[in-house]
N, C-alpha and C positions, 0 to 999 in steps of 0.2 A: 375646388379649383385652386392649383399651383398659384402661387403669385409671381410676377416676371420678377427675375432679378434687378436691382437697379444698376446695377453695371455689368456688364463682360469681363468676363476676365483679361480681355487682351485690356480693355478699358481700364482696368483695376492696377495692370500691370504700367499701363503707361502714366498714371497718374500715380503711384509708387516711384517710379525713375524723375519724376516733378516735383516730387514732393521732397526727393532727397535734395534738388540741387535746391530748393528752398524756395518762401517764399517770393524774396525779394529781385532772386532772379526771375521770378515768375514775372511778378508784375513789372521787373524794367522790359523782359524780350518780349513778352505778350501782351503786354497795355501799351508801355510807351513806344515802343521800336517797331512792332510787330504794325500795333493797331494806331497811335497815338501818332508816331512822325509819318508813315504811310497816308492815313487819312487827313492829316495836316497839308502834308505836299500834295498830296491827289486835286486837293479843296482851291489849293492856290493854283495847281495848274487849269483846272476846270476854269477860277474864275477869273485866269488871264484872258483865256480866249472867250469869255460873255462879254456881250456886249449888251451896254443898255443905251438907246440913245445914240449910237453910235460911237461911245467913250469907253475904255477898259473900266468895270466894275473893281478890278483888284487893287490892294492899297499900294502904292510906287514909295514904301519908305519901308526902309530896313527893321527897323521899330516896327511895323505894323505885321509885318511877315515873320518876325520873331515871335509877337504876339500872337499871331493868330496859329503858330505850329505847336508852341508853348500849350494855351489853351487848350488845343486838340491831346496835346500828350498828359497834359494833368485831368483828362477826362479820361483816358485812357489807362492811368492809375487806378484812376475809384473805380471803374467797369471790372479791371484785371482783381483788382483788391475783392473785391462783393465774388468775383467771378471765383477765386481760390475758396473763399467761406464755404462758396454755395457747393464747390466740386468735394470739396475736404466733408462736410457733412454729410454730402451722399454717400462719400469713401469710406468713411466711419458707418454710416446704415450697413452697409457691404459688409466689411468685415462682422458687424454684428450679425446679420444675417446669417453668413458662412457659421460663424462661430454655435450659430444652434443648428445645423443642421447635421 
Protein backbone atom coordinates (compact mmCIF):
# COMPACT_ATOMS: atom_id res chain seq x y z
CA UNK A 1 0.00 0.00 0.00
CA UNK A 2 1.37 3.62 -1.51
CA UNK A 3 1.53 6.03 1.48
CA UNK A 4 -0.50 9.41 0.85
CA UNK A 5 1.76 12.26 0.28
CA UNK A 6 1.82 14.71 2.95
CA UNK A 7 1.22 17.64 0.70
CA UNK A 8 0.21 18.43 -2.81
CA UNK A 9 2.03 19.77 -4.86
CA UNK A 10 -0.02 22.79 -5.48
CA UNK A 11 0.25 22.88 -1.40
CA UNK A 12 4.13 22.46 -1.52
CA UNK A 13 4.14 25.23 -4.04
CA UNK A 14 2.30 27.69 -2.08
CA UNK A 15 4.00 27.12 1.13
CA UNK A 16 7.51 27.62 -0.93
CA UNK A 17 6.11 31.34 -2.12
CA UNK A 18 5.59 31.61 2.15
CA UNK A 19 8.30 30.55 2.97
CA UNK A 20 10.24 33.01 0.64
CA UNK A 21 8.64 36.02 1.88
CA UNK A 22 9.62 34.75 5.45
CA UNK A 23 8.74 34.08 8.54
CA UNK A 24 8.06 36.94 10.16
CA UNK A 25 5.73 38.13 7.46
CA UNK A 26 4.05 35.13 7.97
CA UNK A 27 3.28 35.42 11.59
CA UNK A 28 2.47 39.43 11.32
CA UNK A 29 -0.31 38.93 8.15
CA UNK A 30 -1.61 35.46 9.48
CA UNK A 31 -1.57 35.66 13.29
CA UNK A 32 -1.68 39.14 13.90
CA UNK A 33 -3.69 40.87 11.08
CA UNK A 34 -5.24 38.17 9.48
CA UNK A 35 -6.36 36.04 12.73
CA UNK A 36 -5.25 38.21 15.91
CA UNK A 37 -6.93 42.02 15.08
CA UNK A 38 -9.85 40.31 13.10
CA UNK A 39 -10.94 38.00 16.00
CA UNK A 40 -10.06 40.85 18.46
CA UNK A 41 -12.67 43.28 16.72
CA UNK A 42 -15.14 40.55 15.79
CA UNK A 43 -15.02 39.82 19.95
CA UNK A 44 -15.58 43.56 20.89
CA UNK A 45 -18.19 43.82 18.32
CA UNK A 46 -20.20 40.64 19.41
CA UNK A 47 -19.78 41.98 23.04
CA UNK A 48 -21.06 45.47 22.28
CA UNK A 49 -24.45 44.18 21.46
CA UNK A 50 -24.53 41.26 24.71
CA UNK A 51 -26.34 42.19 27.04
CA UNK A 52 -26.25 40.92 30.55
CA UNK A 53 -28.77 42.20 32.83
CA UNK A 54 -29.81 44.73 30.64
CA UNK A 55 -26.17 46.65 30.72
CA UNK A 56 -23.45 46.38 27.69
CA UNK A 57 -20.97 43.61 28.79
CA UNK A 58 -17.99 45.41 26.74
CA UNK A 59 -15.45 47.42 28.62
CA UNK A 60 -16.21 51.57 27.64
CA UNK A 61 -12.35 52.54 28.20
CA UNK A 62 -9.89 52.82 25.58
CA UNK A 63 -7.24 50.99 27.71
CA UNK A 64 -9.49 48.10 27.96
CA UNK A 65 -10.29 47.77 24.11
CA UNK A 66 -6.65 48.14 23.35
CA UNK A 67 -6.08 45.51 25.77
CA UNK A 68 -8.35 43.13 24.96
CA UNK A 69 -7.32 43.37 20.68
CA UNK A 70 -3.62 43.37 21.92
CA UNK A 71 -4.27 40.12 23.76
CA UNK A 72 -6.05 38.65 20.77
CA UNK A 73 -3.07 39.61 18.46
CA UNK A 74 -0.22 38.29 20.69
CA UNK A 75 -2.15 35.03 20.79
CA UNK A 76 -2.25 35.07 17.40
CA UNK A 77 1.60 35.28 17.16
CA UNK A 78 2.17 32.12 19.16
CA UNK A 79 -0.79 30.21 16.98
CA UNK A 80 1.07 31.70 13.47
CA UNK A 81 4.67 30.98 15.21
CA UNK A 82 3.83 26.89 16.24
CA UNK A 83 1.50 27.07 12.96
CA UNK A 84 4.98 27.97 10.52
CA UNK A 85 7.18 24.91 12.71
CA UNK A 86 4.41 22.68 12.16
CA UNK A 87 3.86 23.54 8.19
CA UNK A 88 7.88 23.90 7.64
CA UNK A 89 8.33 20.19 9.13
CA UNK A 90 5.67 18.80 7.10
CA UNK A 91 7.45 20.79 4.13
CA UNK A 92 10.76 19.31 4.89
CA UNK A 93 8.98 15.52 5.28
CA UNK A 94 7.84 16.43 1.55
CA UNK A 95 10.79 17.27 0.12
CA UNK A 96 12.43 14.27 1.68
CA UNK A 97 9.88 12.15 0.57
CA UNK A 98 10.22 13.40 -3.14
CA UNK A 99 13.73 13.24 -2.71
CA UNK A 100 13.72 9.23 -2.52
CA UNK A 101 11.36 8.49 -4.84
Amino acid sequence: MANKALLSDKAARHWERARIKGMWRYILVHGVLLWGLSVGVGSLLFLAFAKRNGEVVASDSLSGTVIHIAGFCLAGLLFSYLQWRAKEKIYQRHLAEKGNE
